[in-house]
Wavefront OBJ file of the C-alpha trace (Angstrom):
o trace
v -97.223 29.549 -4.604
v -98.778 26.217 -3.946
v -101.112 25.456 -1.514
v -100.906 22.205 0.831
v -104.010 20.833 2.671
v -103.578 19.470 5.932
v -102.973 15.658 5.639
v -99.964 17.093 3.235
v -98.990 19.145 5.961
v -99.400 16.682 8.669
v -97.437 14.387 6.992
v -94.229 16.528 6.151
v -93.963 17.477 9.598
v -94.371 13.374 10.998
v -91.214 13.019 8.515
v -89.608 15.672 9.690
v -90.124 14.642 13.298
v -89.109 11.203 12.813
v -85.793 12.393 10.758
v -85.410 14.707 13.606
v -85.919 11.448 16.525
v -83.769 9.091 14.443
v -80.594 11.642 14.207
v -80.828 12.624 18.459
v -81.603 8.915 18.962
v -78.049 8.320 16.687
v -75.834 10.566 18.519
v -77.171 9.019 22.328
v -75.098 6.490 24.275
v -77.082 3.717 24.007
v -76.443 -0.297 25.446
v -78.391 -3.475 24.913
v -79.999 -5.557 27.842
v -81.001 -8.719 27.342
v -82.771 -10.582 29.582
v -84.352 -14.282 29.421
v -87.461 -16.335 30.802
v -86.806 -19.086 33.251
v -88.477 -22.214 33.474
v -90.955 -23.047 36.177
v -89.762 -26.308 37.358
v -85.764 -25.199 37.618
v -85.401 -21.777 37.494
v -82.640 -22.073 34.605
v -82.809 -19.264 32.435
v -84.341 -20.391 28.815
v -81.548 -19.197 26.059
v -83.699 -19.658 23.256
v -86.151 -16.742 24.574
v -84.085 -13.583 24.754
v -86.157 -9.992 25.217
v -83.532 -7.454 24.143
v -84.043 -3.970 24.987
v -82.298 -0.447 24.560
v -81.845 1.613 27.071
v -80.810 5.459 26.628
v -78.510 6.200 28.698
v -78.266 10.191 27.911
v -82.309 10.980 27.702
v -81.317 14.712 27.616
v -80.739 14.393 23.740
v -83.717 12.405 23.703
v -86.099 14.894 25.150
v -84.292 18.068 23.941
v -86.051 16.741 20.349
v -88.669 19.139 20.445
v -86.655 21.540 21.483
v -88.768 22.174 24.964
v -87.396 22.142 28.087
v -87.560 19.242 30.180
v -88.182 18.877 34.124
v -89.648 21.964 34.529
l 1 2 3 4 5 6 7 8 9 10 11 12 13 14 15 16 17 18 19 20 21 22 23 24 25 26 27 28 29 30 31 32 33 34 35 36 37 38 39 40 41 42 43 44 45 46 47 48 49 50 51 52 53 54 55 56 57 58 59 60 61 62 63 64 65 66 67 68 69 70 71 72
């Protein structure tokens, strides 16, 4: 049987827990906000500067990752 050390170790489980966060973060309802800068002297929103985020809309999947329970 072969022995790991621990930065072996360590590292199969960070691939297993990112596998793990990318297939729950798959399967949650997800939608895209994007929002814009203005500028100063208008107040029109500038176009050509989007921020986009992703917001989770079912977090249960999201936390249940570990496999803890959550608000408790």
């Amino acid at each position: 049987m072969n022995t790991m050390d621990n930065a072996k170790v360590i590292q199969t489980i960070e691939k297993y827990a990112f596998q793990n966060y990318l297939e729950k973060l798959a399967d949650a309802k997800i939608h895209r906000v994007t929002l814009f800068t203005i500028f100063r002297q208008t107040g029109a929103p500038n176009l050509s500067d989007p921020a986009i985020f992703l917001l989770v809309d079912d977090l249960a999947k999201i936390t249940a990752m570990n496999s803890g329970q959550w608000l408790n």
